[in-house]
N, CA and C of each residue as an Amber inpcrd file, in Angstrom:
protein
   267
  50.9450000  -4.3780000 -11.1170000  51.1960000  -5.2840000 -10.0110000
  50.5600000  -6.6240000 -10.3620000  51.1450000  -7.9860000 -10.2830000
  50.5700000  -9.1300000 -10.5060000  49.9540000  -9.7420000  -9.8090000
  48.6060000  -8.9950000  -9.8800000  47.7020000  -9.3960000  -8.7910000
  46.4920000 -10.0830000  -9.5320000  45.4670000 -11.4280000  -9.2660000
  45.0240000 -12.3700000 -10.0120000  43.3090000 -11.2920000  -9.8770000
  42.9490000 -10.4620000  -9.0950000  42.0510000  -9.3320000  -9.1520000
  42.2220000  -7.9260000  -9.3960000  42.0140000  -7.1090000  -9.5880000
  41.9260000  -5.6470000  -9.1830000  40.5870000  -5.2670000  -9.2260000
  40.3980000  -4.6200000  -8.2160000  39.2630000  -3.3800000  -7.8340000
  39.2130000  -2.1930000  -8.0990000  39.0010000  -1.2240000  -8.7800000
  39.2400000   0.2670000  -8.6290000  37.9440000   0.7670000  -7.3380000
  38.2470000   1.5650000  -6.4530000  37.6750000   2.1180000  -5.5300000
  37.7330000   3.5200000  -5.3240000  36.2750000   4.2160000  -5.3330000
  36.3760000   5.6820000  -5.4730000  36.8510000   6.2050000  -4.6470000
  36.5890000   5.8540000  -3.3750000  37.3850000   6.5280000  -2.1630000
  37.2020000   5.4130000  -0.7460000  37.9460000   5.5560000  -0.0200000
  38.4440000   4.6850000   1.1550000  38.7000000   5.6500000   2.2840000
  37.9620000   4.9860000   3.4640000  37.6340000   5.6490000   4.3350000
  38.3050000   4.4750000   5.6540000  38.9840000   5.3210000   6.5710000
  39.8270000   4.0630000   7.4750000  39.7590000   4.3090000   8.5800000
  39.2650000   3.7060000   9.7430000  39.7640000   4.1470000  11.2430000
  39.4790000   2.5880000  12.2660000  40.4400000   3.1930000  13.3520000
  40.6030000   1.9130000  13.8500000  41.8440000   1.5990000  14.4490000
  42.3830000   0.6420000  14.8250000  44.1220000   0.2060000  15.0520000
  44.1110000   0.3210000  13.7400000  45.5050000   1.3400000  13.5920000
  46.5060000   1.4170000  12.4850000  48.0690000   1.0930000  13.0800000
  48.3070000   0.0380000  12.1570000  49.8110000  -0.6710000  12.7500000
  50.5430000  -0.2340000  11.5720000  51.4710000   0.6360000  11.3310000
  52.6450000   0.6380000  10.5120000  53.5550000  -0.1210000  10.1820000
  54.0920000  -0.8390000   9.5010000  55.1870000  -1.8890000   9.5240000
  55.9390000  -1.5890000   8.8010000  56.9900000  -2.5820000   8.3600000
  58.4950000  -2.2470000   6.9920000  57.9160000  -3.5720000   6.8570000
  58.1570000  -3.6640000   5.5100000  58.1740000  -4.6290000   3.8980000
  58.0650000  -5.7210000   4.5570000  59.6200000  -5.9500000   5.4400000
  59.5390000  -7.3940000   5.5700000  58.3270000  -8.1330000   6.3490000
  58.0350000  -7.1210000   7.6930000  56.8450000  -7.6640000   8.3160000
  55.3660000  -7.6340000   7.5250000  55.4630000  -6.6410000   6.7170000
  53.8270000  -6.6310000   6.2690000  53.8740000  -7.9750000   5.2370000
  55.2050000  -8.2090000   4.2830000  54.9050000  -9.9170000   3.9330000
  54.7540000 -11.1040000   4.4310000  55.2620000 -10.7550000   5.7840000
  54.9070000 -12.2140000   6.1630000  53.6860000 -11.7820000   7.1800000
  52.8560000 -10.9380000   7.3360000  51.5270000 -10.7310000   7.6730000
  50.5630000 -11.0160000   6.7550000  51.2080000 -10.8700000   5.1050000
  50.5310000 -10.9050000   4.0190000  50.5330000 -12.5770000   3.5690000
  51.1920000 -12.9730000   4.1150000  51.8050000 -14.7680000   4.1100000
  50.8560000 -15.8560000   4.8990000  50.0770000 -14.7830000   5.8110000
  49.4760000 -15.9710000   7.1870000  47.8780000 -15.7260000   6.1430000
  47.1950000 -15.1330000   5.0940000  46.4870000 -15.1760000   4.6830000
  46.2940000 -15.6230000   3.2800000  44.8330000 -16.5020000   3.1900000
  44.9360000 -17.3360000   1.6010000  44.8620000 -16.0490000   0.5110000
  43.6060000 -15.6740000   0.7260000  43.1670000 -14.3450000  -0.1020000
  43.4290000 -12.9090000   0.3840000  44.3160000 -12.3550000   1.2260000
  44.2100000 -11.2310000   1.1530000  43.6170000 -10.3840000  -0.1380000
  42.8450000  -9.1550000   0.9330000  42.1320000  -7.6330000   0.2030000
  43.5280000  -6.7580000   0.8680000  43.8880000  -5.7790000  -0.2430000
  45.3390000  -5.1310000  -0.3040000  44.8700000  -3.6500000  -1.1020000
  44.7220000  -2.8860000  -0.0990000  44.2530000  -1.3770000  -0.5840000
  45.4630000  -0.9230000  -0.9050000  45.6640000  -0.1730000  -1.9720000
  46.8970000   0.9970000  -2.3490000  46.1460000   2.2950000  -2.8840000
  47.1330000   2.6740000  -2.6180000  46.6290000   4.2850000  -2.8960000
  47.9220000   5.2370000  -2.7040000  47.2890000   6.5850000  -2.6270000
  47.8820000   7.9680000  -1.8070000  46.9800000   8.1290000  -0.3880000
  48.0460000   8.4380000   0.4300000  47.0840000   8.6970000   1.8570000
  47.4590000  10.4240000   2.1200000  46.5230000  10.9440000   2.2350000
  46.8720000  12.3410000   2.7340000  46.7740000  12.4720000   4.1720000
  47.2980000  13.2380000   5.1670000  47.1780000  13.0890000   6.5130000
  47.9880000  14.7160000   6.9380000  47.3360000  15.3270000   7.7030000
  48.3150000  16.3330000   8.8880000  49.1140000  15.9210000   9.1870000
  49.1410000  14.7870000   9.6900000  50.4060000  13.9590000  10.2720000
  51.6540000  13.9660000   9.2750000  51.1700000  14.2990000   8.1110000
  52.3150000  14.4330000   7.3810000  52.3130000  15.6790000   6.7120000
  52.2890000  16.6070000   6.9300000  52.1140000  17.9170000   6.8380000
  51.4590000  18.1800000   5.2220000  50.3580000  17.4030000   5.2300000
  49.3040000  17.8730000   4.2400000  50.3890000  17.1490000   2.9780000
  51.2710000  16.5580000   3.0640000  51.8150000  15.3820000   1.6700000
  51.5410000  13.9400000   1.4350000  51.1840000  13.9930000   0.2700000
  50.7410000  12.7840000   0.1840000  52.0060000  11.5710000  -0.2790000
  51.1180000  10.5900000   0.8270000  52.4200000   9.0450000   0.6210000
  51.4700000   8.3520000   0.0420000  52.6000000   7.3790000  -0.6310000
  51.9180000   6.1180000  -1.5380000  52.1920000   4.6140000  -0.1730000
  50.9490000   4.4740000  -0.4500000  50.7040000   3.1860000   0.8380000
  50.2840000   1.5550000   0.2960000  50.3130000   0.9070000   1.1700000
  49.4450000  -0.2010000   0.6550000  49.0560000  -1.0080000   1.7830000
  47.7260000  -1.2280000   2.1140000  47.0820000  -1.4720000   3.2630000
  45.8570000  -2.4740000   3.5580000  46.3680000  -3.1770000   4.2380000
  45.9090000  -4.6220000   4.2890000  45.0520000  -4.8930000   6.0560000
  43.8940000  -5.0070000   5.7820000  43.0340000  -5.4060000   6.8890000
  43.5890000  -6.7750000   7.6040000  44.1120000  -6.9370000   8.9120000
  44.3790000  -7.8430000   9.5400000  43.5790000  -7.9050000  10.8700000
  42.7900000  -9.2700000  11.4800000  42.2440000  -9.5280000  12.4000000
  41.6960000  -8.0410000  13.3490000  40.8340000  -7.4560000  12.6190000
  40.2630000  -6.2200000  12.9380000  41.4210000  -5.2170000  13.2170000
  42.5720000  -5.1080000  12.8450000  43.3300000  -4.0850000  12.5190000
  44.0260000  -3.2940000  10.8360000  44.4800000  -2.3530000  10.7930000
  44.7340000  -2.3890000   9.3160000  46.5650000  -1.8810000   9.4640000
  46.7300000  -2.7410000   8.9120000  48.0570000  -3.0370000   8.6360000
  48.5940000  -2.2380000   7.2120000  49.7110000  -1.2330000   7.5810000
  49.9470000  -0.2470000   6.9960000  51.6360000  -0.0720000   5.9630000
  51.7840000  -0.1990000   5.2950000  53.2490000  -0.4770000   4.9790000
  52.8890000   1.3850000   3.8930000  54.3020000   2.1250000   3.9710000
  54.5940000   3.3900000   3.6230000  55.4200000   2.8620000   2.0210000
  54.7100000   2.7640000   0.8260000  55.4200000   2.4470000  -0.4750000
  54.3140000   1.4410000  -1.0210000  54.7030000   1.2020000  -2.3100000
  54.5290000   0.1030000  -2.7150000  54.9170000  -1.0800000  -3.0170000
  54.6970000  -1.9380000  -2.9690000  55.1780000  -3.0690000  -3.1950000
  54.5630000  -4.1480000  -4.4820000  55.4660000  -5.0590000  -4.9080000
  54.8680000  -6.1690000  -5.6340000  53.9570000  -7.0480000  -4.7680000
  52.9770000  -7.2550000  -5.3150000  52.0700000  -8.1250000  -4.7250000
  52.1590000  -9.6900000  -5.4610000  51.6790000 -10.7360000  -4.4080000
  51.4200000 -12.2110000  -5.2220000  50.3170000 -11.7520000  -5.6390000
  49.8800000 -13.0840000  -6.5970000  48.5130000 -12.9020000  -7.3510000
  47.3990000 -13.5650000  -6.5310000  47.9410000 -13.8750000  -5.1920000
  46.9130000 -14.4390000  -4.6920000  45.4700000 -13.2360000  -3.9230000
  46.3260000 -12.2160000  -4.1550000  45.7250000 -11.1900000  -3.3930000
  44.5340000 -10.3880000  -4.3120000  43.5700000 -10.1600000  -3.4070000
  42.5680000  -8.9300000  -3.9180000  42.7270000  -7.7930000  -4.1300000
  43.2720000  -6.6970000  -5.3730000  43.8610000  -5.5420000  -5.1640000
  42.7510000  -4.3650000  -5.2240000  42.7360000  -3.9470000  -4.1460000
  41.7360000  -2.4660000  -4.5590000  42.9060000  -1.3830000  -4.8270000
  42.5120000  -0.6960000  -5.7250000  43.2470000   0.3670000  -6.3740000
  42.1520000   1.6890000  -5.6930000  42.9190000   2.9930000  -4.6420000
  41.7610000   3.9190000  -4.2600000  42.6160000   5.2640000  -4.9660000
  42.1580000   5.9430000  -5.5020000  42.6980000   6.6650000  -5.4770000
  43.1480000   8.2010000  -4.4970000  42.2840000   7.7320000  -3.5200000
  42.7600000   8.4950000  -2.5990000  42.5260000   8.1680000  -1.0980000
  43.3310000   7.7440000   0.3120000  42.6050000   7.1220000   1.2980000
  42.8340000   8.1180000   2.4940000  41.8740000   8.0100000   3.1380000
  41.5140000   9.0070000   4.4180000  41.2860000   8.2630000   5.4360000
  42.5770000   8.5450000   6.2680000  42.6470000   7.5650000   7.4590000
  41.6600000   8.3760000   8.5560000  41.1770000   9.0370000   8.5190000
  40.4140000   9.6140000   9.2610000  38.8260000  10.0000000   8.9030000
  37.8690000  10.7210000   9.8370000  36.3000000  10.9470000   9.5090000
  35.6540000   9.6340000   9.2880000
C-alpha cells in the first residue's frame, strides 16, 4: 500500500462508536484529514460467526470509522499494520 509510513502493531484493541461505512464514504472521511492513522488488519468477531474479515480502520473525532476490505491508501496517511484486531475487551 503507498503509504509515506508504516507501523507494524502487535495487537489492537477497539471499543467505542464503531461506524461502518462503504469505500466511498470512508474516503472522503479519510479526505477531511491532513495525516490520518489507518489501522488494517483481520478483525475476528461473533458477530461474524467466529470468521475473520480484512478491515481498515480509521479513528475519527472520537469514533472509529470502519470500512469491511482493503483499500489503497494516499501516502499521506499513517499505516499501522495489526495483525490481528479485537473490537471488543
Amino acid at each position: 500500500m503507498g503509504c509515506g509510513i508504516e507501523v507494524p502493531a502487535q495487537r489492537v484493541v477497539a471499543g467505542g462508536l464503531i461506524i461502518y461505512v462503504d469505500k466511498e464514504s470512508f474516503f472522503k472521511l479519510l479526505e477531511l484529514k491532513e495525516n490520518p492513522i489507518v489501522v488494517t488488519g483481520e478483525l475476528s468477531s461473533s458477530s461474524f460467526g467466529l470468521k475473520k474479515i480484512k478491515v481498515t480502520i480509521m479513528p475519527f473525532e472520537g469514533a472509529l470509522i470502519v470500512y469491511r476490505g482493503e483499500v489503497e491508501l494516499p501516502e499521506k496517511c499513517l499505516l499501522i499494520k495489526a495483525s490481528e484486531i479485537n473490537m471488543g475487551k
